[in-house]
C-alpha positions as CSV (number, residue, x, y, z in Angstrom):
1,X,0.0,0.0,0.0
2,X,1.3,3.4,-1.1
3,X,0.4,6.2,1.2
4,X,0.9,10.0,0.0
5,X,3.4,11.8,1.7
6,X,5.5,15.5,1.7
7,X,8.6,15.5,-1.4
8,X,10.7,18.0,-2.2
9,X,9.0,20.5,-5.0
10,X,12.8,20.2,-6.5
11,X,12.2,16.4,-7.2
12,X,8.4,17.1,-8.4
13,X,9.5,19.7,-10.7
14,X,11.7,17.5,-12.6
15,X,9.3,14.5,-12.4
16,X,7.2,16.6,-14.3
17,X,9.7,17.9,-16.6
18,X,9.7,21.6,-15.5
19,X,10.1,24.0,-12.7
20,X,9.1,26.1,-10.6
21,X,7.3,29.4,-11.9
22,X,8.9,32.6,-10.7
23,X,7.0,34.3,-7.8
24,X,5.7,31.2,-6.7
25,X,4.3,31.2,-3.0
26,X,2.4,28.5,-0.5
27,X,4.2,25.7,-2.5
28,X,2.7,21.9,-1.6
29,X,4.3,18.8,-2.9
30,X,3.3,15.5,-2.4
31,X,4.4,11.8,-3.8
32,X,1.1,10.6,-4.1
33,X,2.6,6.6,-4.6
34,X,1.1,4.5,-7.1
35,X,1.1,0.9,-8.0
36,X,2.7,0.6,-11.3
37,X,4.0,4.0,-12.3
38,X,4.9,7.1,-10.4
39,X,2.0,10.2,-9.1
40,X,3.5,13.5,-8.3
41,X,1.0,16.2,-7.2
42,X,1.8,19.8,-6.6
43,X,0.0,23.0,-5.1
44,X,1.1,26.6,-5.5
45,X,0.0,30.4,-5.9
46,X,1.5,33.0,-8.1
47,X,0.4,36.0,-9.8
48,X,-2.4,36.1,-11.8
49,X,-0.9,38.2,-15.0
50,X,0.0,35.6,-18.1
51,X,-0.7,32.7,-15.6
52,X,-0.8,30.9,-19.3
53,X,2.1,32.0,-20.5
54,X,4.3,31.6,-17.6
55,X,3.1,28.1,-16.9
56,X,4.3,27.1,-20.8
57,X,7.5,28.2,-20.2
58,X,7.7,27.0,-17.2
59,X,6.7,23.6,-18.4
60,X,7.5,23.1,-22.3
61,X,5.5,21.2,-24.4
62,X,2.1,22.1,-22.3
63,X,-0.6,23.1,-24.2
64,X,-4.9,23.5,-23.5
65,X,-6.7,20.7,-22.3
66,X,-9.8,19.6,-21.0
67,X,-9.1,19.5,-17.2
68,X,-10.9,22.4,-16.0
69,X,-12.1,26.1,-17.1
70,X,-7.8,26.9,-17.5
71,X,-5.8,24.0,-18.0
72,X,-2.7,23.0,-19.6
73,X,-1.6,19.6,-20.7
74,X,1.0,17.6,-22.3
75,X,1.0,14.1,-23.1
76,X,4.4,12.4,-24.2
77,X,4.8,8.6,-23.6
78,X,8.2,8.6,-24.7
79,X,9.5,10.6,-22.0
80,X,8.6,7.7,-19.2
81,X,12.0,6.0,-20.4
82,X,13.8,9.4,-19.3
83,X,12.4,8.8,-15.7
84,X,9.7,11.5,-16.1
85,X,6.0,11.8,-16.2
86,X,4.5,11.0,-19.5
87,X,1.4,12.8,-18.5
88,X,1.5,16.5,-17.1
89,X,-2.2,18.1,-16.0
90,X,-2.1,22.0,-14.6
91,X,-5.5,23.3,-13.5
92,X,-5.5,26.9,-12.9
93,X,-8.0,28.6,-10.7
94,X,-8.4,32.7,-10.1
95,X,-8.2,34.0,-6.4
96,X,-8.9,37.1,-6.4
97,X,-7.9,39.4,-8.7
98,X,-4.1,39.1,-8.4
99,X,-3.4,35.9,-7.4
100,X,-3.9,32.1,-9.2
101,X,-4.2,28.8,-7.5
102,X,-2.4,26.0,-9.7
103,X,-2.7,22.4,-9.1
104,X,-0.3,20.2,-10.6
105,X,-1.1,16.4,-11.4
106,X,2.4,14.3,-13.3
107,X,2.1,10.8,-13.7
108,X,3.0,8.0,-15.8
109,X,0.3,5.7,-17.2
């Protein structure tokens, strides 16, 4: 039985095949465990202004999904053999009128 616990955002990050945005605040990471494959989940806050546009470049190869009202996604099998997630989900949610909540889900299938 895998049970979720705390990781290092730093390990997450690369998991997932990016980093960190700039100006990121209340950062949560978890290694969620899984069975087969790996689950990486991430929480974090940043400023609301190009949300889109920062995430991309913060994650390459992301692009609009059907996750949620503002959601990026990239799916890339081949990158499992690197080690890395071959599916990457951010959700994006407003708070407020300067701030975004981002939830990040990286796993391989």
């Amino acid at each position: 039985m895998f049970i979720p616990h705390a990781a290092p955002c730093s390990e997450v990050m690369k998991f997932a095949g990016g980093r960190m945005p700039q100006q990121s605040t209340d950062k949560k990471c978890v290694n969620e465990g899984a069975w087969l494959g790996r689950t990486y989940s991430a929480e974090f806050t940043m400023p609301r202004d190009n949300v889109v546009a920062r995430l991309e470049e913060a994650f390459p190869g992301t692009g609009t999904g059907d996750c949620g009202p503002i959601c990026l996604v990239r799916y890339e099998e081949e990158r499992r053999s690197t080690g890395q997630a071959s599916v990457l989900e951010l959700d994006v949610r407003y708070e407020g009128q300067d701030t975004a909540r981002v939830k990040l889900q990286a796993y391989n299938t």
